[in-house]
C-alpha positions as CSV (number, residue, x, y, z in Angstrom):
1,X,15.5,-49.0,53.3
2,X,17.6,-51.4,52.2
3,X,15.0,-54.1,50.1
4,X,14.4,-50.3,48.2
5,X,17.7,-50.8,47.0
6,X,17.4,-53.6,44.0
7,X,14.5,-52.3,43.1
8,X,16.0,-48.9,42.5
9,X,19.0,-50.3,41.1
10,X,16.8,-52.5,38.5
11,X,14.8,-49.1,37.9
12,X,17.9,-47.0,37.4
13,X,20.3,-49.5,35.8
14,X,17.9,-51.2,33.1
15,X,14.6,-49.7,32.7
16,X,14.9,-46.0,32.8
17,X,18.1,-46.3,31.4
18,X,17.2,-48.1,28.6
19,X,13.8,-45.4,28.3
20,X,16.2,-42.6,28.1
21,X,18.7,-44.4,25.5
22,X,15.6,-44.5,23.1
23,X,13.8,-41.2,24.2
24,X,17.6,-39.8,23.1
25,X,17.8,-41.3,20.3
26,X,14.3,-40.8,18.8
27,X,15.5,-37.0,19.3
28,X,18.9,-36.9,17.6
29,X,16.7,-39.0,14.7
30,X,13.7,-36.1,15.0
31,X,16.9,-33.4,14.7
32,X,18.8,-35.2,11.8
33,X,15.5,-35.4,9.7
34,X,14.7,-31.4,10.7
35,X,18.0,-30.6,9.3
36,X,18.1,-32.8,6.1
37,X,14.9,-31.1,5.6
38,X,16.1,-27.9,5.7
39,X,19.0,-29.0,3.8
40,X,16.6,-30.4,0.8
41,X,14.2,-26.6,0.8
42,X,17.2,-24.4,0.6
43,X,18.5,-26.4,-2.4
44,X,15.3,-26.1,-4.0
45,X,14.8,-22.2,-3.1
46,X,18.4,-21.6,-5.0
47,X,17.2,-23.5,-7.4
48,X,14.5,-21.9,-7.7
49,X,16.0,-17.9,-7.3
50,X,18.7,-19.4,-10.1
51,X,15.7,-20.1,-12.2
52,X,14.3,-17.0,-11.7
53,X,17.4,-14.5,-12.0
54,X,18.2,-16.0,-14.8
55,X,14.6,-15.6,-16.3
56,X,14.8,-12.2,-15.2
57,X,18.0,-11.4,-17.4
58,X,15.9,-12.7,-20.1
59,X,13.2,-9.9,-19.8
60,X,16.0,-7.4,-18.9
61,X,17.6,-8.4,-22.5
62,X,14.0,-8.2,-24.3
63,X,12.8,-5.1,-22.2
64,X,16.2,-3.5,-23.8
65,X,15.4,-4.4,-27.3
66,X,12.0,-3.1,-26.6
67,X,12.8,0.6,-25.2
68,X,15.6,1.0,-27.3
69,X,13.8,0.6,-30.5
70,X,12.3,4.1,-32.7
71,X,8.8,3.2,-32.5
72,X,8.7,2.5,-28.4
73,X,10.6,5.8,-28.4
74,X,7.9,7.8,-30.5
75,X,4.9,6.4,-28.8
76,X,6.6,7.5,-25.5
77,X,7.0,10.3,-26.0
78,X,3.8,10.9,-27.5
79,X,1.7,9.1,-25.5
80,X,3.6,9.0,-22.0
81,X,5.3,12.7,-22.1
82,X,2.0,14.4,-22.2
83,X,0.3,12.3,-19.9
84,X,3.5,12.6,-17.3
85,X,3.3,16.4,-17.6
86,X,-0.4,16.5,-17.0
87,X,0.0,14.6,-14.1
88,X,3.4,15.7,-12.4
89,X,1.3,19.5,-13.0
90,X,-1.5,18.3,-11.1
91,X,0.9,16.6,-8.6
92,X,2.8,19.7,-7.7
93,X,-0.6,22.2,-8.1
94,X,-2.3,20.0,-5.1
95,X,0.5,19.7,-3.0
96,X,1.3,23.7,-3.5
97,X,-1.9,24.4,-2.4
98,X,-2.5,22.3,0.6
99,X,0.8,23.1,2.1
100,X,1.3,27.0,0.9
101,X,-2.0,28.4,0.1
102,X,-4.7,25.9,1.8
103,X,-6.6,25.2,-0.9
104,X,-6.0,27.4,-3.6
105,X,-4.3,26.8,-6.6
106,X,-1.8,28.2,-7.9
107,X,-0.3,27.0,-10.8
108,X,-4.4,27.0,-11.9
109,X,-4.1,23.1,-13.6
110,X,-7.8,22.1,-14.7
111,X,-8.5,18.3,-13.5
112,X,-8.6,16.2,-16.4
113,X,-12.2,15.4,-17.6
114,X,-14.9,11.8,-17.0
115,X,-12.8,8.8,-16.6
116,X,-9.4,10.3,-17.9
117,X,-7.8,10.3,-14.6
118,X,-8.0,6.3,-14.1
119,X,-6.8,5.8,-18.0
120,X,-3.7,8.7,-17.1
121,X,-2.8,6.7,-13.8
122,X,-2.9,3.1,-15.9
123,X,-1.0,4.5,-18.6
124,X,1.9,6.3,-16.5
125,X,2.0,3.2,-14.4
126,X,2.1,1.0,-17.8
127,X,4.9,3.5,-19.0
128,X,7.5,4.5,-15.9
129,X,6.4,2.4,-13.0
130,X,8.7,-0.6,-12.0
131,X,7.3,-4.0,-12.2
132,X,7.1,-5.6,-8.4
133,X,8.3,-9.1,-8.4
134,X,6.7,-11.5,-6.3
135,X,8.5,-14.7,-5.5
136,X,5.9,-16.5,-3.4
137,X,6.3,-18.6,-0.1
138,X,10.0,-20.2,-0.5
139,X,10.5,-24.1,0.2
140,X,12.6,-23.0,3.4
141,X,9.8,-21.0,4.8
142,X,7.3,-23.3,4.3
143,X,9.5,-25.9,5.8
144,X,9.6,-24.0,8.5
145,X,5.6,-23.2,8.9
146,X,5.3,-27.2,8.8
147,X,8.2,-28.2,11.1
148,X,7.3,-25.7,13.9
């Protein structure tokens, strides 16, 4: 037992110790460079949003000249007002009838006629849906993808 113990103390004293030193060292390195990263991809994604709120006041100020002015107001409400009604009719007929009557109608609205139906959905989606924004994959969460 006792010619184990230089051989244990040379292990414990300079070889693993010294393995251990850089194995902890090569982590707090690996951790520092995680969190830089991070750091840089969340700069970027507010960047990035800034960029993008900002454009998005832009078309906010434009979209205000644009519905404000007579002629957008006329064509609405001679294109879209008609178009709305037709629809919101047909809208309330089918769902009065499948929940009251089963099947019958009873506000009696005709469906519209060939391929109206598809230009009626395009144009009440053109005229009173909301426009969905999509950002893409942020820095941060492709960081993330790549550092996992």
């Amino acid at each position: 037992m006792f010619f184990l113990m230089p051989i244990l103390n040379w292990l414990g004293g300079g070889v693993l110790q010294s393995f251990f030193k850089q194995w902890l060292t090569y982590k707090t390195n690996l951790a520092s460079s995680k969190e830089a990263g991070a750091a840089v991809a969340m700069q970027e994604d507010t960047k990035a949003f800034v960029s993008m709120a900002q454009s998005e006041v832009q078309i906010d100020a434009l979209k205000v000249q644009i519905y404000g002015s007579p002629t957008y107001r006329i064509i609405t409400l001679l294109v879209g007002l008609p178009v709305a009604t037709h629809f919101a009719l047909i809208f309330i007929d089918t769902i009065s009838a499948s929940k009251f009557l089963y099947g019958h109608s009873i506000l009696g609205v005709p469906d519209a006629p060939g391929n109206y139906p598809q230009y009626e959905w395009m144009i009440i989606a053109s005229f009173f849906l909301v426009h969905t924004i999509n950002q893409g994959t942020s820095n941060l969460k492709s960081w993330l993808k790549s550092a996992a």
